[in-house]
C-alpha positions as CSV (number, residue, x, y, z in Angstrom):
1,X,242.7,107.3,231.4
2,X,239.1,108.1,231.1
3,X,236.9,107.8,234.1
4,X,235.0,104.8,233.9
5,X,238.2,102.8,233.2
6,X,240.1,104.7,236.0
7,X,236.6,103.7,238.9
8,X,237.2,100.3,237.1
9,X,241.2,100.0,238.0
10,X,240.8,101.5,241.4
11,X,238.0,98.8,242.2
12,X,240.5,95.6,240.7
13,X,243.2,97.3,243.0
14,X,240.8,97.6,246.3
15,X,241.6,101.2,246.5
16,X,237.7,102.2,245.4
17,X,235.8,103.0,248.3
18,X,232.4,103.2,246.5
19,X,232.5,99.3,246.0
20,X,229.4,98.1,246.9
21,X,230.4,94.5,245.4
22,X,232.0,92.6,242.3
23,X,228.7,91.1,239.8
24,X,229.2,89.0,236.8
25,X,229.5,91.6,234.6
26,X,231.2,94.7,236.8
27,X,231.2,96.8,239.7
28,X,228.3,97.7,241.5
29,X,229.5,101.0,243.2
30,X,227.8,103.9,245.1
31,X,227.3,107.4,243.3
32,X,229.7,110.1,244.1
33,X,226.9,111.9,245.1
34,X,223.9,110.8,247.5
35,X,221.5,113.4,246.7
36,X,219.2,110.2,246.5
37,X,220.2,107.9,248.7
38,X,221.1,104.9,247.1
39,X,222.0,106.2,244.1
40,X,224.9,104.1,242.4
41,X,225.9,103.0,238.9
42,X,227.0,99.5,237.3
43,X,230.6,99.6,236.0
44,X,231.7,96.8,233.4
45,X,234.6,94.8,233.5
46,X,236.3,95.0,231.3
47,X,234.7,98.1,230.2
48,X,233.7,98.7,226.5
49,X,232.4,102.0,224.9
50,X,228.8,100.8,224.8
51,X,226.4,98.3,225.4
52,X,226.7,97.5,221.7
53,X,229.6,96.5,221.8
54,X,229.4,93.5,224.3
55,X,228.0,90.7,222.7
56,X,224.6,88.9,223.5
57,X,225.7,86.8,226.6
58,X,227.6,89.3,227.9
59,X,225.0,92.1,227.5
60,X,222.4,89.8,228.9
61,X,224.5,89.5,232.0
62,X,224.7,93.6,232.5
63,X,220.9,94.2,232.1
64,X,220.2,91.4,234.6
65,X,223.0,92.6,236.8
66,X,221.5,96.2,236.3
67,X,218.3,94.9,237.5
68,X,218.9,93.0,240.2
69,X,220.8,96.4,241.3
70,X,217.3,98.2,241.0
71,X,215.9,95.1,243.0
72,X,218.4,95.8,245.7
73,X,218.3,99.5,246.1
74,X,214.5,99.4,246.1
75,X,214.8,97.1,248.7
76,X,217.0,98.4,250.8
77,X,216.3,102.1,250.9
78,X,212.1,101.8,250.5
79,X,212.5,103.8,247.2
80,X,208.9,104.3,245.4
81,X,210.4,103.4,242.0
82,X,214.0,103.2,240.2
83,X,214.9,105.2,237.0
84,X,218.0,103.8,234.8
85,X,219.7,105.4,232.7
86,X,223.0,104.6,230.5
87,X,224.1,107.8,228.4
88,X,227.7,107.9,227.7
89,X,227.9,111.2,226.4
90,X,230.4,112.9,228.9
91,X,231.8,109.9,229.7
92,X,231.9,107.5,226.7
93,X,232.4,104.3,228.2
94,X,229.9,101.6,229.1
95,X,228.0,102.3,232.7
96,X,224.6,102.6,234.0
97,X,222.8,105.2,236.4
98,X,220.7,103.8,238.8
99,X,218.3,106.4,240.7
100,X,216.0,105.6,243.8
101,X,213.2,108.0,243.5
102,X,211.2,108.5,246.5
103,X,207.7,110.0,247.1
104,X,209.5,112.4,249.7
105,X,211.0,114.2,246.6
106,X,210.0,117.6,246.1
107,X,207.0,117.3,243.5
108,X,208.7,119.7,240.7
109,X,211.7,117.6,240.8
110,X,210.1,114.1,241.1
111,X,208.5,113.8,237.9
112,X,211.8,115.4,236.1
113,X,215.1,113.5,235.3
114,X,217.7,113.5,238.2
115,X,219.9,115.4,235.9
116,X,217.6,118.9,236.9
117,X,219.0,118.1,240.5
118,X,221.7,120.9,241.8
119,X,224.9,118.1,241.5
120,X,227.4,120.5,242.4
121,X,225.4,121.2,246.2
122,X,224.7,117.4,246.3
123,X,225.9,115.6,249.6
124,X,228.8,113.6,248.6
125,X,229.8,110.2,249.3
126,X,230.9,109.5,252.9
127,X,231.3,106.0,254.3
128,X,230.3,107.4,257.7
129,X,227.3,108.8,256.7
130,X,226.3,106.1,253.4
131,X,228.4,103.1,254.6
132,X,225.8,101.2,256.4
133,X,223.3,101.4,253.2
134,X,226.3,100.6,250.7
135,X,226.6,97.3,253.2
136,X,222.7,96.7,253.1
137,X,222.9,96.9,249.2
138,X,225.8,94.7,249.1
139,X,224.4,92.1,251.6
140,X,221.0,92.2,249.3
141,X,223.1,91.4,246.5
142,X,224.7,88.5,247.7
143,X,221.5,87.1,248.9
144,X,220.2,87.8,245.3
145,X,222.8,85.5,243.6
146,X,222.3,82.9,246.0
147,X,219.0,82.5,244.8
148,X,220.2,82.8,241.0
């Protein structure tokens, strides 16, 4: 089962511990990585190959949920901007990358795409550590669809 559909199963079956919360149109989930704090991604459900293929009412739901996302992360972590980004090159099924980028980032690597960033020394995921930030995200996002 590719990846995508395998974060997507695991998050329908509780057993995903990256959930930051069920949206209208997916999961919003933490990255497995935190070398920006904050970082996560926007998982459909059900998950398609690409934004293409969801039709207008649908795709209008995952680019607002996307955004409100951004909204959250920015809010919740003080970011300076957000980047997103949906590729599906390695992994060829519908999900968006959302970065915090913060001023505190060294200069060379804050005007370059996260993807210049050393993944494989990145701190990963830890609920002990990120927890309390994925719960901040989540309780902005609730909030957010209250006012909706």
């Amino acid at each position: 089962m590719p990846l995508i559909s395998q974060r997507v199963e695991l998050a329908r079956n509780g057993a995903n511990d990256k959930v930051i919360c069920r949206m209208a149109s997916g999961w919003a989930v933490m990255g497995d990585v935190q070398f920006l704090p904050g970082y996560c991604l926007l998982l459909p459900d059900p998950v398609v190959p690409s934004l293409n293929d969801l039709d207008a009412e649908a795709r209008a739901t995952y680019l607002l949920d996307m955004a409100r996302m951004g909204d959250a992360v920015l809010q919740a972590t003080g970011a300076l901007r957000m980047n997103y980004e949906i590729l599906g090159n390695s992994e060829p099924e519908l999900h968006c990358h959302i970065f915090p980028r913060y001023s505190s980032e060294p200069e060379q690597n804050r005007k370059m795409p996260v993807w210049f960033y050393d993944w494989k020394t990145a701190i990963p995921y830890a609920e002990e550590t990120h927890g309390d930030l994925r719960k901040r995200i989540a309780r902005l996002l609730d909030a957010s669809s209250q006012d909706a």
